[in-house]
DRENMARSE-98815 format. One line per 4 residues: their letters; for each residue y, x, z of C-alpha. Coordinates in Angstrom, 3 decimals, m for minus. Each point is the difference from the previous one (the first is absolute). Example, Ala and Ser with C-alpha at 12.3 -4.5 7.8 and 13.67 -1.06 7.14 Angstrom:
BEGIN
as> m4.500 12.300 7.800 | 3.440 1.370 m0.660
END
This chain:
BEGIN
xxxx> 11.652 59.714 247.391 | 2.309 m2.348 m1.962 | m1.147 m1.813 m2.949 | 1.902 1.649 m2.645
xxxx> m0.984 3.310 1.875 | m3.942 m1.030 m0.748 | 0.812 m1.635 m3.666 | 1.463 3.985 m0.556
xxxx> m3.456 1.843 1.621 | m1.856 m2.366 m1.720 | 1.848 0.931 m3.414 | m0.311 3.720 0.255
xxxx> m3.636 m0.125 0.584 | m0.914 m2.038 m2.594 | 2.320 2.116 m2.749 | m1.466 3.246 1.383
xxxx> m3.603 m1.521 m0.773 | 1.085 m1.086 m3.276 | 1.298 3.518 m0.803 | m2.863 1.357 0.730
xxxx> m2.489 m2.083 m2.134 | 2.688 0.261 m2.785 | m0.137 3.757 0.203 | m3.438 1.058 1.085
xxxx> m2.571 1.716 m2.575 | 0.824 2.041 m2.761 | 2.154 m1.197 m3.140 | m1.604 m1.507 m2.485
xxxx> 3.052 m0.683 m2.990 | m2.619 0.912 m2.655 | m2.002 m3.170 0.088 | 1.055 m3.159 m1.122
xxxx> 0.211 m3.178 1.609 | m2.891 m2.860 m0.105 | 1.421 m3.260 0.165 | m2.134 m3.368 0.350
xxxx> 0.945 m3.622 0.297 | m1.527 m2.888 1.524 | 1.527 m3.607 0.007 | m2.218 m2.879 1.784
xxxx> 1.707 m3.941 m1.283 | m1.340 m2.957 1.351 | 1.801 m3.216 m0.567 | m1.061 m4.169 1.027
xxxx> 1.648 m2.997 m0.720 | m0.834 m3.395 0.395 | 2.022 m3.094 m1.865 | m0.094 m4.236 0.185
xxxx> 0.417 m1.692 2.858 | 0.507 3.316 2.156 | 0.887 3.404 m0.975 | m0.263 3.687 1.667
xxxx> 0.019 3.362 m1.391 | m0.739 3.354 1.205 | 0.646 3.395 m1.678 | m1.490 2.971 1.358
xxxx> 1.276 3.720 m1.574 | m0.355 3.733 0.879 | m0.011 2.920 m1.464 | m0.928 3.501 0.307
xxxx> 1.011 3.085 m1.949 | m1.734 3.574 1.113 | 0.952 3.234 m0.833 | m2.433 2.754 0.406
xxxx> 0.965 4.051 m0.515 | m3.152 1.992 1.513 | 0.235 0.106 3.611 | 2.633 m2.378 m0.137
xxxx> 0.780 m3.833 m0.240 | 2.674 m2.802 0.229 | m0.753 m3.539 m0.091 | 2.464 m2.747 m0.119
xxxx> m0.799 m3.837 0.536 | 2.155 m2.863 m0.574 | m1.258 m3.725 0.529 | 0.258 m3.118 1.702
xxxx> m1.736 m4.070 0.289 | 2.299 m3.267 m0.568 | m1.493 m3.187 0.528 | 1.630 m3.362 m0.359
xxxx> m0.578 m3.623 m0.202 | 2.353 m3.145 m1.631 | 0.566 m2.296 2.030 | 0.643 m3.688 m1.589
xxxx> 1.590 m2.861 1.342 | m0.125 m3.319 m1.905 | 2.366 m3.192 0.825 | m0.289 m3.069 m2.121
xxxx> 2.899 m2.140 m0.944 | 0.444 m3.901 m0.884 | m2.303 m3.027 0.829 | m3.839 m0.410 1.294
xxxx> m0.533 m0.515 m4.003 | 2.563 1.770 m1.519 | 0.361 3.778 1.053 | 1.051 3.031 m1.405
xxxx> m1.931 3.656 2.016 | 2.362 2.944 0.387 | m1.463 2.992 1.004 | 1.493 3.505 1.325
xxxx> m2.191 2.686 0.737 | 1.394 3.119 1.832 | m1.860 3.834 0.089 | 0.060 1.341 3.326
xxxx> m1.840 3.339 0.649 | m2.831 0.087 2.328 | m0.689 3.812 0.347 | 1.829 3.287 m0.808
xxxx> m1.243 3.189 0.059 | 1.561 3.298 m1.750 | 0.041 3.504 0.429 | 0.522 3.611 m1.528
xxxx> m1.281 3.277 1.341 | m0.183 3.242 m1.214 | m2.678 2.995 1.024 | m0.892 3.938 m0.760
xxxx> m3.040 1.778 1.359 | m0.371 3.756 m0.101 | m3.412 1.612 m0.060 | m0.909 2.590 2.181
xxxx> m4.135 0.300 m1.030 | m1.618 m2.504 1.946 | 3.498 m1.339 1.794 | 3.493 m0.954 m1.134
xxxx> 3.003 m0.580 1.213 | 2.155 m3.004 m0.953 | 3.416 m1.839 0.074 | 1.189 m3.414 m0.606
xxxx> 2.934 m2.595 0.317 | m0.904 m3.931 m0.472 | 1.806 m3.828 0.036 | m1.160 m3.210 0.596
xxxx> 1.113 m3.058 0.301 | m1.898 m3.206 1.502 | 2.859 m2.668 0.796 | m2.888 m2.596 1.108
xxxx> m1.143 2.728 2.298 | 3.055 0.182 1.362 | 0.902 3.663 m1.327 | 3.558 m0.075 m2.013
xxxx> m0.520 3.690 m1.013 | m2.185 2.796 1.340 | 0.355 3.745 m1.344 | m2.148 2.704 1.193
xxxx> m0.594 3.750 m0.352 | m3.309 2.103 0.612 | m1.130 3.440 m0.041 | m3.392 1.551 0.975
xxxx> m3.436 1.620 m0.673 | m3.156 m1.558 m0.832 | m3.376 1.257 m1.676 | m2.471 m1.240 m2.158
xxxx> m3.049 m0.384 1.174 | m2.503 m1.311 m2.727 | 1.002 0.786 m3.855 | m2.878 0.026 m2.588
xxxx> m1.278 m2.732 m2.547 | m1.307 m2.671 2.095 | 4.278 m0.488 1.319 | 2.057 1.889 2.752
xxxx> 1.209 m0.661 3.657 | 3.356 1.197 0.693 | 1.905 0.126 3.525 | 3.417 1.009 1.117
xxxx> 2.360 m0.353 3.203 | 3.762 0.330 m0.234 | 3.155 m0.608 1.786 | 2.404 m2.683 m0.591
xxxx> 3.349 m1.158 0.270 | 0.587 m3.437 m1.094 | 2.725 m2.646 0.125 | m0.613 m3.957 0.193
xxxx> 2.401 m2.493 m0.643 | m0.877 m3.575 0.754 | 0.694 m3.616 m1.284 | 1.258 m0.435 3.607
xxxx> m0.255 3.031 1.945 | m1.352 m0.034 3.815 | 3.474 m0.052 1.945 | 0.801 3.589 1.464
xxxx> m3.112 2.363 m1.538 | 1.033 3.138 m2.112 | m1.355 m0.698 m4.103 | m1.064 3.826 m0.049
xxxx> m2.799 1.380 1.242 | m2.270 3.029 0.045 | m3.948 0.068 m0.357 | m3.255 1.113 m1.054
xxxx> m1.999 m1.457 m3.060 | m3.949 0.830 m1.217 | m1.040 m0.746 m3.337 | m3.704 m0.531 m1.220
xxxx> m0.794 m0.158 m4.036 | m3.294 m0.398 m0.872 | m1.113 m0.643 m3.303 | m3.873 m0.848 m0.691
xxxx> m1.567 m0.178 m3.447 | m2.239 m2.427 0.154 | m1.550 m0.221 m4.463 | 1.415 1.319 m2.615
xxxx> 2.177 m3.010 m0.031 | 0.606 m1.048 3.315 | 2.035 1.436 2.877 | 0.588 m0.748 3.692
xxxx> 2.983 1.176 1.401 | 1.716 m0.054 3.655 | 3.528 1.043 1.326 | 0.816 0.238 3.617
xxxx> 3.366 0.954 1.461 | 0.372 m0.033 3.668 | 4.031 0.179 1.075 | 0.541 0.125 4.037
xxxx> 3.620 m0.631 1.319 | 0.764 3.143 2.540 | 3.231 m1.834 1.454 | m2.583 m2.828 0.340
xxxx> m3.051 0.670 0.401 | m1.466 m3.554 m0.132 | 1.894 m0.282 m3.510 | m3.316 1.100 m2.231
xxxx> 0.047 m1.077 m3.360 | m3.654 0.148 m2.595 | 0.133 m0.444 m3.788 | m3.661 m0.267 m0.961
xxxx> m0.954 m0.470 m4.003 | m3.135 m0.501 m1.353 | m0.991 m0.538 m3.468 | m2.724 m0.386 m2.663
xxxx> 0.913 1.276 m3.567 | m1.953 m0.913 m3.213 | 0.547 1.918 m2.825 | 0.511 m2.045 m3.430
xxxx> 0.759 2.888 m2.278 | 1.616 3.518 0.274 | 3.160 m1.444 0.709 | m0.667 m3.533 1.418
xxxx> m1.414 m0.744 3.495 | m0.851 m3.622 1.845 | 1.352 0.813 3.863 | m0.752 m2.295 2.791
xxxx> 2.275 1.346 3.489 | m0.052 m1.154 3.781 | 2.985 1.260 1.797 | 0.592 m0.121 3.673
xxxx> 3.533 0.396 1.480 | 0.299 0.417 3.555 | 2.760 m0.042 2.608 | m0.779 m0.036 3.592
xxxx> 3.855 m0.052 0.741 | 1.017 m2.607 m2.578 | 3.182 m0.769 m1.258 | 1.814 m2.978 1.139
xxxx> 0.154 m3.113 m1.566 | 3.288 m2.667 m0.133 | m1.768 m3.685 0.733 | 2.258 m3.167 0.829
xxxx> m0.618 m1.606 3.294 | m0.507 m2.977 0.971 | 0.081 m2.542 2.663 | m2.958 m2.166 2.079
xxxx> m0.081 m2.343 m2.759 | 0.021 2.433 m3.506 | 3.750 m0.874 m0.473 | 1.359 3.148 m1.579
xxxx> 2.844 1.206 2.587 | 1.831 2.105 m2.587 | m0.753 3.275 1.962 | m2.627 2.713 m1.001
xxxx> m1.994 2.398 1.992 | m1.629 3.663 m0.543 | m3.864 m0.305 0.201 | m2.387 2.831 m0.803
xxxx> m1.604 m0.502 m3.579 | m3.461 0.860 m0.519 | m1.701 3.387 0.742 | m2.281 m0.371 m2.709
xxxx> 0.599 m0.604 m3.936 | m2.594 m0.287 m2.631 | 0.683 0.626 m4.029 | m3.359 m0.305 m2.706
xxxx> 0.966 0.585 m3.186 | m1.886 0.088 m3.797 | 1.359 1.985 m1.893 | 0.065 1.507 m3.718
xxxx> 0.510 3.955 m0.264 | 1.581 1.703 m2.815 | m0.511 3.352 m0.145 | 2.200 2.260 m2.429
END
């Protein structure tokens, strides 16, 4: 089977699943729409004799409808540092200091992704479409689409555990792509949301999405978040988040090469980066 030939089977399947989650259940035009907002900011900079700044955004807007709900998230991390070089000019006694300083970025992160679940009692059925970018990853541009079912197994006061399996389709394009392999793939992705009230004021929560490669099998990728929430007031929390990115087929990275010596020979190579990239955050959430 040719590659455009899967790209097609791969397409149908995924818009007949989303089809069906968009039409399944009776109508419901009557109600109204819930909406809710969440924004988490954090932001550090440091100034004098050296300078960095990161900037951490993303937000979250739900819609709820009884047995139905969208979510869409938008967000992304920046960090950079300045980097200063100082000459001095003149005599031993008699100098005059010019300094430049230039920013150059140090990490990049962004993404937007879209979701909406279907209830069916105690299960659901679901559909999404999502893109990323992580250029010090190696990833130029990846887009993905899902569809599935998943169930919820604990909902009451104390929190809820939610998991769901689904079928993808997603396309990668790379900083510098591995000479000769397709960008578009097919595969299977599990998703685990659990939520755990832990006080009045405190919650614990952990995502973790599971996304296996079925051209290549040894390509499984894990996004794992955990985080502690404090609530300040109705609408303000304190968050504190680990997040674990992993990549057991990473993306390759451009590195110069160079000789026995260290003397650059004004060639590059592709290397592997990384299987394994780590994000905490501290956060402020808005809630509106």
């Amino acid at each position: 089977m040719s590659c455009s030939d899967s790209r097609r089977r791969w397409g149908v399947i995924l818009v007949t699943l989303a089809v069906a989650v968009a039409s399944a259940g009776p109508a419901t035009a009557q109600e109204s729409i819930t909406w809710e907002n969440s924004t988490e900011l954090s932001f550090v900079s440091t100034g004098g004799n050296s300078s960095a700044s990161t900037l951490g955004l993303k937000a979250t807007l739900t819609g709820t409808k009884v047995a139905n709900e969208m979510k869409l998230e938008v967000g992304g991390i920046r960090s950079s540092i300045g980097v200063t070089t100082r000459t001095a000019t003149g005599t031993a006694n008699d100098f005059t200091v010019t300094e430049t300083t230039v920013s150059q970025v140090t990490a990049e992160n962004y993404f937007a992704r879209g979701r909406y679940d279907r209830k069916l009692a105690d299960s659901f059925l679901f559909a999404g479409a999502g893109w990323e970018r992580n250029t010090f990853a190696g990833v130029q541009n990846r887009y993905s689409l899902v569809a599935g079912i998943g169930r919820t197994l604990v909902d009451g006061e104390t929190g809820h555990l939610k998991a769901d399996v689904g079928g993808t389709y997603t396309i990668q394009k790379d900083v510098d792509p591995t000479p000769g392999a397709s960008d578009g793939f097919g595969g299977v992705r599990m998703n685990v949301d659990a939520l755990r009230h832990l006080s009045p004021s405190v919650d614990y929560g952990s995502a973790l999405i599971l996304d296996e490669n079925l051209a290549d099998t040894q390509d499984l990728r894990a996004d794992w978040t955990n985080s502690i929430s404090i609530a300040l007031s109705d609408k303000l929390a304190l968050k504190t988040s680990l997040r674990l990115l992993f990549d057991n087929v990473p993306s390759l990275l451009k590195v110069p090469l160079v000789d026995g010596s260290g003397a650059p020979t004004g060639t590059t190579v592709l290397t592997p980066g990384d299987k394994l990239d780590r994000v905490v955050t501290l956060t402020l959430v808005i809630k509106v």
